[in-house]
C-alpha positions in Angstrom: 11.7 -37.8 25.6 8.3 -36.5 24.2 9.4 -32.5 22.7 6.7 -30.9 24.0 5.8 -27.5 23.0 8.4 -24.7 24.6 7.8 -21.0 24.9 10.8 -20.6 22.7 9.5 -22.5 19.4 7.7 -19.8 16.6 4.9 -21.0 15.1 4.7 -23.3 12.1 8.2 -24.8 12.9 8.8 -28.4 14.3 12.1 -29.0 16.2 11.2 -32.6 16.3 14.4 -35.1 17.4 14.7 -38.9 16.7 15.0 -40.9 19.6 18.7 -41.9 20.6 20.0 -45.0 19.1 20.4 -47.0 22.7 16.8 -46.7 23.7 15.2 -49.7 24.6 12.6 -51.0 22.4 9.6 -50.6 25.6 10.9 -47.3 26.3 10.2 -46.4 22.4 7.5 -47.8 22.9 5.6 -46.2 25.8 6.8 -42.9 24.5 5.0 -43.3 21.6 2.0 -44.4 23.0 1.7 -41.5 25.3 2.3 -39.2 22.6 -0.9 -40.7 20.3 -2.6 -40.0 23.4 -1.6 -36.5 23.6 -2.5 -36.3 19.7 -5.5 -38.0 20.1 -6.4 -35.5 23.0 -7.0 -32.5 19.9 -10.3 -34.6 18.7 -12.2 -32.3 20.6 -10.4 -28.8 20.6 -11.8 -26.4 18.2 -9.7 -26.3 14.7 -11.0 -22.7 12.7 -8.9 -23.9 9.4 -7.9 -28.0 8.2 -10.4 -28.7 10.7 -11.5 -32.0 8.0 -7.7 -32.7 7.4 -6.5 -32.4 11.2 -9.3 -34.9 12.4 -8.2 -37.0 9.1 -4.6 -37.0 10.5 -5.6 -37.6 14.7 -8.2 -40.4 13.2 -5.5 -42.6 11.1 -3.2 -41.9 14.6 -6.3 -43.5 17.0 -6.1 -46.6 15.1 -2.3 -46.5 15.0 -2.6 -46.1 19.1 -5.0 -49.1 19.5 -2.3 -50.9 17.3 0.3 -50.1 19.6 -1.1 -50.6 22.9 -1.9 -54.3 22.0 1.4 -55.2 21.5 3.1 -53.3 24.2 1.9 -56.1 26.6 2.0 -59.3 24.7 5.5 -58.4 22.3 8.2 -60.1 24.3 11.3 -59.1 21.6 11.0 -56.6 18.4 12.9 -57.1 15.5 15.5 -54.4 14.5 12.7 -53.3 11.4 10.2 -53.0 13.9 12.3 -50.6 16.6 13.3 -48.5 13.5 9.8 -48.3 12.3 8.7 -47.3 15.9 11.9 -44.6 15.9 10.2 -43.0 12.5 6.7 -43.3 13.5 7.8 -40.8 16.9 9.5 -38.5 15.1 6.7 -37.9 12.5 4.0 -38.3 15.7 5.9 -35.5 17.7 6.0 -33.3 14.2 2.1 -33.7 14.1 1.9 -32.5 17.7 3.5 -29.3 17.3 1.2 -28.6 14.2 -2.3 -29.6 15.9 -0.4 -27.1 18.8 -0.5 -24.3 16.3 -4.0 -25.2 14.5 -5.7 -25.0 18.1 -4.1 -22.1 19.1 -6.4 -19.5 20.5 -4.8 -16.5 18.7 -3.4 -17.9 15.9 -6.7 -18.5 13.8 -6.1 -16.1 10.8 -1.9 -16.9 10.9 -3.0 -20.1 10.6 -6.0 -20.1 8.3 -3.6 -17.9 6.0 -1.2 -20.6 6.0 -3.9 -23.3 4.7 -2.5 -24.6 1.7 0.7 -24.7 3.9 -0.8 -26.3 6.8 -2.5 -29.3 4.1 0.7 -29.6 2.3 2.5 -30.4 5.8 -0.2 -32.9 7.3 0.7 -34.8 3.9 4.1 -35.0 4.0 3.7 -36.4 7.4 1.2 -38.7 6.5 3.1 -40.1 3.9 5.7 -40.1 6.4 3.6 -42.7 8.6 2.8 -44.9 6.0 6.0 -45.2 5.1 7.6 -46.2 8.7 4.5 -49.0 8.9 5.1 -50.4 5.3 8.2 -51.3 6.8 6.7 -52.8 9.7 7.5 -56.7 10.0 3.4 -57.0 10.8 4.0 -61.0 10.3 6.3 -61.1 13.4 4.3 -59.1 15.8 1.9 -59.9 18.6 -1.2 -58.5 17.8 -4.7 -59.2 17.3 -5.5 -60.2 13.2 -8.1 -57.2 13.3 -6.0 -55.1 14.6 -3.1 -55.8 12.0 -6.0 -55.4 9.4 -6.7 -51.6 10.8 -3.0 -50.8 10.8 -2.7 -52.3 7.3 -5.9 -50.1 5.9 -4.6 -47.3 8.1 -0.9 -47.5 6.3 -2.4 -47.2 2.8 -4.9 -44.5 3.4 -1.5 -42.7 4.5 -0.4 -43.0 1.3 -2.7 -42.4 -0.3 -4.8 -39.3 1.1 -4.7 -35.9 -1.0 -5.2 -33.7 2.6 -6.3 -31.0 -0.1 -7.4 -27.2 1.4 -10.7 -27.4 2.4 -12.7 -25.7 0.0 -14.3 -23.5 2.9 -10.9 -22.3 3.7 -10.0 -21.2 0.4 -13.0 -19.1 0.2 -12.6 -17.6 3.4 -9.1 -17.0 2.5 -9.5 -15.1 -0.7 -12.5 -12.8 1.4 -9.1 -12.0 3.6 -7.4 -11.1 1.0 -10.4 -8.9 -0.8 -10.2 -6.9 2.0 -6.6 -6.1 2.5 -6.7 -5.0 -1.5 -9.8 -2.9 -0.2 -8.0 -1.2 2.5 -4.9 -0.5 -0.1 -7.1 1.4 -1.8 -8.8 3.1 1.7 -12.0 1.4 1.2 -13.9 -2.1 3.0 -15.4 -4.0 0.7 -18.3 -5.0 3.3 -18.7 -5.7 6.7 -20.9 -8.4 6.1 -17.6 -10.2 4.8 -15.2 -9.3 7.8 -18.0 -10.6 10.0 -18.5 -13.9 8.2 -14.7 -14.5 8.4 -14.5 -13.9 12.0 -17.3 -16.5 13.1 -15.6 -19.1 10.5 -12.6 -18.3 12.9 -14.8 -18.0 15.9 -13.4 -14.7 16.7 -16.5 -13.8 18.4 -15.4 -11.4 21.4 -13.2 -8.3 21.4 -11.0 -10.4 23.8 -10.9 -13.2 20.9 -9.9 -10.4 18.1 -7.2 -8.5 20.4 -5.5 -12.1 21.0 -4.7 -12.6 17.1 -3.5 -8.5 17.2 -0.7 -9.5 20.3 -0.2 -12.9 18.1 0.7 -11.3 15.5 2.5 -8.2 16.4 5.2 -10.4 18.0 5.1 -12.5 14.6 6.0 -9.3 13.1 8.6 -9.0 16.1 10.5 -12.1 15.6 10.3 -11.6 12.0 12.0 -8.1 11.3 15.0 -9.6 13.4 15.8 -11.6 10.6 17.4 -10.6 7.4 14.9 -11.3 4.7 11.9 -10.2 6.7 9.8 -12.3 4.2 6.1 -12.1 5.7 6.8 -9.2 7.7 4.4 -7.4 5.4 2.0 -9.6 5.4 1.9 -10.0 8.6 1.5 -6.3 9.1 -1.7 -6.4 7.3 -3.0 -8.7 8.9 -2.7 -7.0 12.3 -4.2 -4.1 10.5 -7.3 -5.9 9.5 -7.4 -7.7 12.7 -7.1 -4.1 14.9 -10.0 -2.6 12.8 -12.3 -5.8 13.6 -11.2 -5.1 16.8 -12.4 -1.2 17.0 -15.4 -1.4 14.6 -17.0 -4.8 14.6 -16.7 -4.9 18.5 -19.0 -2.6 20.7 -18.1 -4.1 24.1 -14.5 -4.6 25.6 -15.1 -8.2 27.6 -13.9 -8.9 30.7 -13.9 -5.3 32.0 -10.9 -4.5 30.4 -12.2 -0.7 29.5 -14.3 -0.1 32.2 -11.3 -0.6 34.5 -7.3 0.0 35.1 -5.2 -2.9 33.9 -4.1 -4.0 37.5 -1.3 -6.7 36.3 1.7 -5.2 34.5 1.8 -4.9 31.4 4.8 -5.5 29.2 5.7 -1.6 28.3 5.8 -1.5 32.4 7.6 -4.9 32.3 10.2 -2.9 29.7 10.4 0.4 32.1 11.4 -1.6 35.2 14.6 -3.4 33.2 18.3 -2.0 33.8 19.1 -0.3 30.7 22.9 -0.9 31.7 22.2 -4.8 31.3 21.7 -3.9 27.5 25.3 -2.2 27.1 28.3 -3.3 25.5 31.0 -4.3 27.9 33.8 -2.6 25.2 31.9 0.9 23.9 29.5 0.8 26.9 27.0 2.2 24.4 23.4 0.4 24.1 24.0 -2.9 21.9 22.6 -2.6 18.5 23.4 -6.2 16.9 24.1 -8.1 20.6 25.8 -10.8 19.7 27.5 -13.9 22.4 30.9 -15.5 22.4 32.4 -18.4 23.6 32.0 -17.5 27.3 28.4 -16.6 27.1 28.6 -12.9 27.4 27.2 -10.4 24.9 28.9 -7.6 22.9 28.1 -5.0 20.2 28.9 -7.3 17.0 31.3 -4.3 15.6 32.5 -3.9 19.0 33.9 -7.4 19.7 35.2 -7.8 16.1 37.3 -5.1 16.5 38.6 -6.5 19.9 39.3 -9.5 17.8 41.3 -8.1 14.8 43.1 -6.4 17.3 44.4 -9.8 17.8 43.1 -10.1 21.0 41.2 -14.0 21.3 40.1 -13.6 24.7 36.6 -12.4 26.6 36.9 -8.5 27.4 34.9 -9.3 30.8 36.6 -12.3 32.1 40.0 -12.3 30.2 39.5 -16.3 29.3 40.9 -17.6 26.1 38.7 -18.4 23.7 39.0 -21.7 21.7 37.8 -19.7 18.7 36.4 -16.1 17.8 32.8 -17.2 16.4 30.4 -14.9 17.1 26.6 -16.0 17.6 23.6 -13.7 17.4 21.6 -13.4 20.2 17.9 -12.5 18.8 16.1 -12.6 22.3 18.2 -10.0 23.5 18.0 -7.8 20.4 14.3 -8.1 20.2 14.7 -7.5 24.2 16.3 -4.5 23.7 14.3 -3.0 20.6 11.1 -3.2 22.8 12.5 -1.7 25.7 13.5 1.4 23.3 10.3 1.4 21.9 8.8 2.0 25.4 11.3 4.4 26.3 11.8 6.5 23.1 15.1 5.8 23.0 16.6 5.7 19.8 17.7 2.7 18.1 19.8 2.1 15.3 18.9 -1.5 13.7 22.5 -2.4 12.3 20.9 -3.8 9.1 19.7 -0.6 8.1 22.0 1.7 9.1 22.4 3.4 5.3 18.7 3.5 4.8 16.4 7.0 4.7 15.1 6.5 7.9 12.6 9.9 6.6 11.1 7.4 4.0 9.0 6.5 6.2 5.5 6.2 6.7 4.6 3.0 4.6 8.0 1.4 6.6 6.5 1.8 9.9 3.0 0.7 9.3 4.9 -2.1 7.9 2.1 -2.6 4.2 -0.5 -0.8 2.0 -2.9 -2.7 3.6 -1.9 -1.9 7.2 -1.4 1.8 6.3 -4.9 2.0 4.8 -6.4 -0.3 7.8 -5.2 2.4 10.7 -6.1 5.5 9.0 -9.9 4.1 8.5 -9.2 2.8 12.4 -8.4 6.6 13.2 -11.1 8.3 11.6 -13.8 6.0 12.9 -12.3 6.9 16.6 -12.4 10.4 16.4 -16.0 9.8 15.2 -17.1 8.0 17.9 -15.8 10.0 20.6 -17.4 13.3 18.8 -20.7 11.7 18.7 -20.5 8.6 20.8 -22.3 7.6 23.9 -20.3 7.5 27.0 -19.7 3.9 26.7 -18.8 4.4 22.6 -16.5 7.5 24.0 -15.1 5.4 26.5 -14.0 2.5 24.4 -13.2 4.7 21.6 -10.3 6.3 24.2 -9.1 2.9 25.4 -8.4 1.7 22.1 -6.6 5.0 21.1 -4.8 4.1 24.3 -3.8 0.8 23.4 -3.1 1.8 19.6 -0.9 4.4 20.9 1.2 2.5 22.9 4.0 1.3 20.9 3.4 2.6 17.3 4.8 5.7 15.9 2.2 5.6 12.9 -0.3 4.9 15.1 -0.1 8.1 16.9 0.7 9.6 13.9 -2.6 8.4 12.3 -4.5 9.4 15.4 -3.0 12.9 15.6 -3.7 13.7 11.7 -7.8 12.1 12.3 -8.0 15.0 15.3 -8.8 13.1 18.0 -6.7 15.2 20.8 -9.4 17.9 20.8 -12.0 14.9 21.7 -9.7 13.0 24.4 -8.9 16.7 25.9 -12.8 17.6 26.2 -13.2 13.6 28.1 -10.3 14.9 30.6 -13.3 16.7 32.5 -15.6 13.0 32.4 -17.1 11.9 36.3 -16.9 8.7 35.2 -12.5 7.6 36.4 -12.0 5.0 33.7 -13.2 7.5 31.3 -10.8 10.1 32.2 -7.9 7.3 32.7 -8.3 6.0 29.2 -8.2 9.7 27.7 -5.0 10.8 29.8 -3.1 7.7 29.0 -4.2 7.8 25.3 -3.2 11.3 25.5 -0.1 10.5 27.2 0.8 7.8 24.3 0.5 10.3 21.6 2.4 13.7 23.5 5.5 11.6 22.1 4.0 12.4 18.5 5.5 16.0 17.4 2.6 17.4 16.4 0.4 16.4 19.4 2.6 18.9 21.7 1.3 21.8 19.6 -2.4 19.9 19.3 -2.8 19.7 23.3 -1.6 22.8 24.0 -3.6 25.0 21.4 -7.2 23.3 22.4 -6.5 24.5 26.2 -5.4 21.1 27.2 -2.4 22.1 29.8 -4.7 23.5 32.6 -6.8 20.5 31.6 -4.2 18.3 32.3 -2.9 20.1 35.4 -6.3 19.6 36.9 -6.5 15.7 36.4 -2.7 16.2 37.8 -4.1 17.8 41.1 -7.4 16.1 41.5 -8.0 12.8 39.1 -9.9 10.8 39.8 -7.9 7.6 40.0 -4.3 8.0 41.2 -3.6 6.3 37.9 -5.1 9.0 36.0 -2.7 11.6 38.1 0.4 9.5 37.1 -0.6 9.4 33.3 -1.1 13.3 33.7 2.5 13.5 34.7 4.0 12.0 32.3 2.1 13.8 29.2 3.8 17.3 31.3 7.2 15.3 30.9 7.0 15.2 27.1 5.5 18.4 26.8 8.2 20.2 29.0 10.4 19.2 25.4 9.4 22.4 24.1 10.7 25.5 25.6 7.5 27.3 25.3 5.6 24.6 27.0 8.1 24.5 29.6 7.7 28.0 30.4 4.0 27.7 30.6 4.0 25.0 32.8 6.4 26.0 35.1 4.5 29.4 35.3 1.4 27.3 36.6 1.4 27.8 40.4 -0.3 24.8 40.8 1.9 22.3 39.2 5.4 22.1 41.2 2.7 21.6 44.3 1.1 18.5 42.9 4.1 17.1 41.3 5.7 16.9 45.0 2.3 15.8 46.4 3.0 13.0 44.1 6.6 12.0 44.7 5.6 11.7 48.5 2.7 9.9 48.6 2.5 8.4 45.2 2.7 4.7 43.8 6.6 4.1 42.4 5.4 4.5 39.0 3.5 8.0 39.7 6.7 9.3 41.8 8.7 8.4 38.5 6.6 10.5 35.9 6.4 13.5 38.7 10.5 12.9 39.1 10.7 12.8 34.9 8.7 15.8 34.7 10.4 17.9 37.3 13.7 16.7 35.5 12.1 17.9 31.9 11.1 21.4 33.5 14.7 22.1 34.9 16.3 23.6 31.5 14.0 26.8 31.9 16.2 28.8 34.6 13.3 30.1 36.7 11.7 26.8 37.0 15.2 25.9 38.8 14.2 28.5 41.2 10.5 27.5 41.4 11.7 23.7 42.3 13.7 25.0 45.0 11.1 26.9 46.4 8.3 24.7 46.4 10.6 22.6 48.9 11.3 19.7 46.9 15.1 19.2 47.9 14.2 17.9 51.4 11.8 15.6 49.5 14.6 14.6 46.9 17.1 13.9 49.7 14.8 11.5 51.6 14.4 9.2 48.5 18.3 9.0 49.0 18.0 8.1 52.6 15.4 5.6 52.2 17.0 4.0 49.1 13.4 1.8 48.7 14.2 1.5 44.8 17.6 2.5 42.2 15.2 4.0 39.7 13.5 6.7 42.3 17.2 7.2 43.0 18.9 7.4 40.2 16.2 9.9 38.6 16.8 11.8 42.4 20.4 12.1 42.0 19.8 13.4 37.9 17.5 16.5 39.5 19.8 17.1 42.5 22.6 17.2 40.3 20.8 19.5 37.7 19.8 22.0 41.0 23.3 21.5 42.4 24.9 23.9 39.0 23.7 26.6 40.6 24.6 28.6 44.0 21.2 28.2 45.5 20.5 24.9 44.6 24.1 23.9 46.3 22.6 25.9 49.4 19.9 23.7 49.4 21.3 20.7 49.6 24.0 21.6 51.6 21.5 22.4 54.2 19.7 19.4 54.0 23.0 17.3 55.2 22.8 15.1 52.0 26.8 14.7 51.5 26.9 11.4 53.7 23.8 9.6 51.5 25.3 10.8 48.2 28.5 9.1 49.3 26.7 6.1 50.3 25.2 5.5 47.1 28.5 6.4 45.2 30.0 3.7 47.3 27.0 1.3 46.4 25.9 -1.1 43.5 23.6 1.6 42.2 23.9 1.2 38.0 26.7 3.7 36.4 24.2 6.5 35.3 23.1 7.0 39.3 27.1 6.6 40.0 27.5 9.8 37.8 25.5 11.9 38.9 26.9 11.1 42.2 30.0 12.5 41.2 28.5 15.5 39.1 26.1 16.2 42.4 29.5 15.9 44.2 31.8 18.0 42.2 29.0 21.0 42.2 28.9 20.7 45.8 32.5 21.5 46.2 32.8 24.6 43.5 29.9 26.3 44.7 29.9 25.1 48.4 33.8 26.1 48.9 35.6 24.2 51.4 33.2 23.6 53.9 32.1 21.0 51.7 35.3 19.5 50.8 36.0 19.7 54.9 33.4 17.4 55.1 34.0 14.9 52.0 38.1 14.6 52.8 36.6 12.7 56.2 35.0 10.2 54.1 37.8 7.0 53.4 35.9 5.1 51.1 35.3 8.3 48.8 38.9 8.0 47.1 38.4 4.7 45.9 35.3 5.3 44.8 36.3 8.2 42.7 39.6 6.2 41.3 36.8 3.7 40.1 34.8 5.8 37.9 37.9 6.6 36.1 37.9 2.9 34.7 34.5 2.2 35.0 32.5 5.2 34.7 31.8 6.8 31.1 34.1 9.1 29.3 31.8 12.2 31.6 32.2 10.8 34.3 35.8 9.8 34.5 36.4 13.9 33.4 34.1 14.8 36.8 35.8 12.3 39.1 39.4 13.3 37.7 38.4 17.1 38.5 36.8 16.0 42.2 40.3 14.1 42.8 42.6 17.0 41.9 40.2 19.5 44.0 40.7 17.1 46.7 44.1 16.4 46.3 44.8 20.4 46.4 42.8 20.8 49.7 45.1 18.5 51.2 48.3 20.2 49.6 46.7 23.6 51.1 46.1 22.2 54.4 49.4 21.1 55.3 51.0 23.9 53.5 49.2 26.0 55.6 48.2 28.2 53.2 43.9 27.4 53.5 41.8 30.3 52.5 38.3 30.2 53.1 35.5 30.5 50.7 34.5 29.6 47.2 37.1 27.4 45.1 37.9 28.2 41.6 35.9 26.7 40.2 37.6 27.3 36.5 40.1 25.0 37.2 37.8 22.4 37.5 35.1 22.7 34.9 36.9 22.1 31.7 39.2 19.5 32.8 40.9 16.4 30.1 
């Protein structure tokens, strides 16, 4: 009965109930005890901001518990005041909860502190709130000791009463916040003493402390630019700015390890890589969802997608053909915000539906999201790059985790970064003996190749055999995975392709790592291999350097969808051409590729089954179609991607089925001809 804080509820809301109507009076009552105990229980957390006014409000409470406990075991009846007095009192008691929830929260300190006059405003209204419900209270006809009525009487007009006015403190720490925001608008700080004096009013003491309020409030910002008005979305933003340059300037020691050592749990961007982008598709265009929205039945559609459906004068669910009682349409944020984060991870684009007709080139104040912010990372990056040009190691090594953490998500970031020059730098700590070292500078580097201009930035300061080296010999298998994945986003430029595949040393180490590697690593060496294919002689380098065989056992062994899936895309790729049809013809692969077709593998890995398939045949002749006209479960298969399968696919399966159809017509008419099919007939098919 108690609402007790759910991971679901945003700060600085209170989806407080009131109790149902039928609930016995002791049942009220015990509730409400327990919950002046939980309240009770924040006397001795730590409060950074209305620490005076909180105490205030868990004080007048205490005596309101003490109150209520005497009576719970001498009160035989309560009058029908006294039961709706108890009713109000829980409902404001469950409100005052979820606000000493937010004021003790460990990464909310400046949200919160910035939110004083807020904060004071709300502890009075809910003050005023109590004193209200035990005005009302029939004192005279309860069981209580005279003392304690006496409390509970001095206790209900101090509720009126009290101002709960913004500590004084606050206010002043509050308007040194906002100093140096303006300061950083105008690419200055107005003083370090000041940012230091805020932080141990906060008791933001520890790097660990200060990166808590940056993840705080970059999923503020998060949850807030999936609404319409996007109100403090600004604000917010400058705040994380100021809070990620206390975080790299004011803080010479990462706590905990965190920088001297990989990140062994997951992180969310790895969280967001391992998700099935086919989850986030609409059911009717089968594109990726850009305003998800959930009908009647609980399943979730493209918002234009599903309106269409319905002024189509169809009311019933596209997936499960159920008639629905009416055609509302609700939004589902989690899902959006789900899906925003997982194309933020993946550079895939995104079209946010409420901005569809903005200049999405206007652009650089947008992403960093304010002034202040803007002004806060471009001071970040130029301090960096400083520290890793004349740092210690331990200043250099810091210096290149932060990039790496700053460079994770944020296009301006990188941006930022890119512009301060601190490639050169992260390049020259590629070559460090100390691992962590040489992690943190491949992965930062890794985070900003998907910047445009740090292709050309790596490349010109000598950094591809630099990168091919911690490729073949890093020293943490990490630091080999992160090398893979910077070759993927350089192989987007055909010149760096070229050079790269050119590198004798690279195809070697890239299959080194899809046999013996983690499941990340053989991903980034699969991605890479994929990203060097549109250069025609680094098809026939591939094939050489024996990675077919290698590709062909990831089919077998079918240990994980996403190894398979990015298989197939390469073997289909190699399969365009005559010798990479050889090769996989050789390798017996036709009963796997089948196997997987016939499986629950996502629709991207059932297309290139049938693209992989289709080459086979045309370049193969009919020795391969010998051998896929003895599969029975092929057909169906096939027939189902014309439904299921996108608009590419159903074209490839439609041109497999008529090839196969004709084989048979030849065969029993007698007329069979060894050799290569035409393939013409095939290629451009409707």
């Amino acid at each position: 009965m108690i609402q007790r804080s759910g991971s679901g509820r945003r700060i600085l809301t209170y989806p407080a109930v009131h109790p149902c109507e039928a609930i016995s009076p002791q049942t009220l009552l015990n509730s409400l005890i327990t919950l002046t105990h939980i309240i009770c229980s924040y006397k001795s957390k730590f409060i950074a901001s209305n620490s005076r006014n909180a105490r205030e409000m868990v004080r007048q409470i205490g005596v309101v518990r003490v109150f209520l406990e005497g009576i719970r075991d001498r009160q035989s009846g309560f009058p029908a005041s006294a039961v709706l007095c108890l009713s109000e009192l829980h409902l404001a008691f469950q409100k005052v909860q979820f606000l000493l929830e937010d004021l003790t929260r460990d990464d909310a300190r400046v949200w919160m502190l910035m939110n004083s006059d807020r904060v004071a405003n709300q502890l009075r209204v809910l003050s005023r709130a109590m004193g209200t419900a035990l005005d009302v209270l029939p004192l005279g006809s309860v069981n209580a000791p005279v003392e304690v009525k006496e409390h509970v009487e001095l206790v209900t007009r101090q509720a009126r009463k009290a101002m709960f006015e913004v500590d004084p403190n606050d206010i002043r720490v509050v308007e040194a916040v906002r100093s140096v925001l303006v300061g950083f608008e105008k690419g200055v700080v107005s003083g370090e003493s000041d940012l230091k004096w805020v932080l141990e009013y906060l008791g933001i003491r520890k790097w660990s402390n200060c990166e808590k309020q940056v993840k705080f409030l970059d999923s503020e910002i998060g949850v807030e630019n999936l609404t319409e008005e996007k109100r403090e979305a600004g604000f917010l933003s400058s705040l994380k700015g100021l809070m990620c340059y206390c975080r790299c300037v004011l803080f010479n020691v990462v706590d905990g390890e965190r920088g001297r050592r990989s990140e062994t749990k997951c992180s969310s961007s790895e969280v967001l890589n391992r998700l099935n982008v086919e989850d986030f598709r609409c059911p009717i265009s089968l594109e990726i969802m850009v305003d998800p929205v959930t009908i009647g039945t609980g399943h979730s559609y493209d918002r234009s997608s599903i309106m269409k459906w319905f002024r189509a004068g169809s009311p019933i669910c596209p997936k499960t053909g159920e008639k629905l009682k009416n055609t509302e349409v609700v939004p589902n944020l989690a899902l959006k915000r789900l899906i925003q984060q997982y194309c933020a991870a993946n550079c895939v684009p995104f079209a946010d539906s409420g901005h569809r007709n903005r200049d999405i080139g206007k652009t650089r104040l947008e992403v960093a999201g304010s002034l202040a912010a803007e002004g806060a990372m471009k001071m970040v990056a130029k301090f960096l790059s400083g520290r890793l040009d004349v740092g210690t190691r331990e200043e250099q090594n810091k210096a290149a985790y932060e990039i790496r953490l700053l460079s994770k998500t944020s296009i301006f970031n990188r941006s930022c970064l890119v512009e301060a020059g601190v490639i050169p730098h992260l390049l020259k700590l590629l070559s460090s003996a100390d691992s962590v070292t040489q992690e943190n500078a491949i992965a930062a580097l890794l985070n900003l190749s998907k910047h445009s201009k740090s292709k050309d930035a790596i490349v010109e300061n000598g950094g591809l055999d630099l990168i091919v080296d911690v490729l073949k010999k890093g020293l943490k298998p990490e630091a080999c995975q992160h090398a893979a994945g910077t070759m993927f986003y350089l192989a987007s430029i055909e010149e760096y392709r070229i050079l790269i595949g050119e590198n004798p040393e690279v195809m070697p180490a890239l299959m080194e790592m899809i046999k013996d590697g983690t499941e990340r690593a053989k991903k980034n060496a699969l991605v890479a291999i994929f990203g060097l294919l549109t250069h025609p002689a680094n098809h026939r380098r591939v094939i050489a350097a024996g990675l077919v065989p290698v590709l062909v056992n990831i089919l077998t062994s079918f240990d994980s969808e996403v190894l398979v899936t990015d298989a197939l895309a390469i073997l289909s790729t190699l399969a365009e051409k005559p010798d990479g049809s050889v090769a996989i013809s050789h390798c017996k692969a036709l009963d796997a590729i089948v196997r997987i077709l016939n499986s629950s593998i996502p629709r991207a890995g059932k297309e290139f089954c049938v693209s992989l398939l289709l080459a086979l045949c045309l370049n193969g002749g009919n020795d391969v179609v010998v051998l896929l006209v003895k599969s029975p479960s092929l057909m169906g298969s096939l027939y189902s991607q014309l439904s299921e399968g996108t608009s590419r696919a159903s074209r490839k399966a439609s041109a497999l089925i008529r090839l196969l159809h004709e084989f048979h017509e030849r065969r029993s008419s007698g007329t069979m001809a060894r050799g290569v099919l035409p393939q013409e007939r095939f290629v451009h098919v409707r």
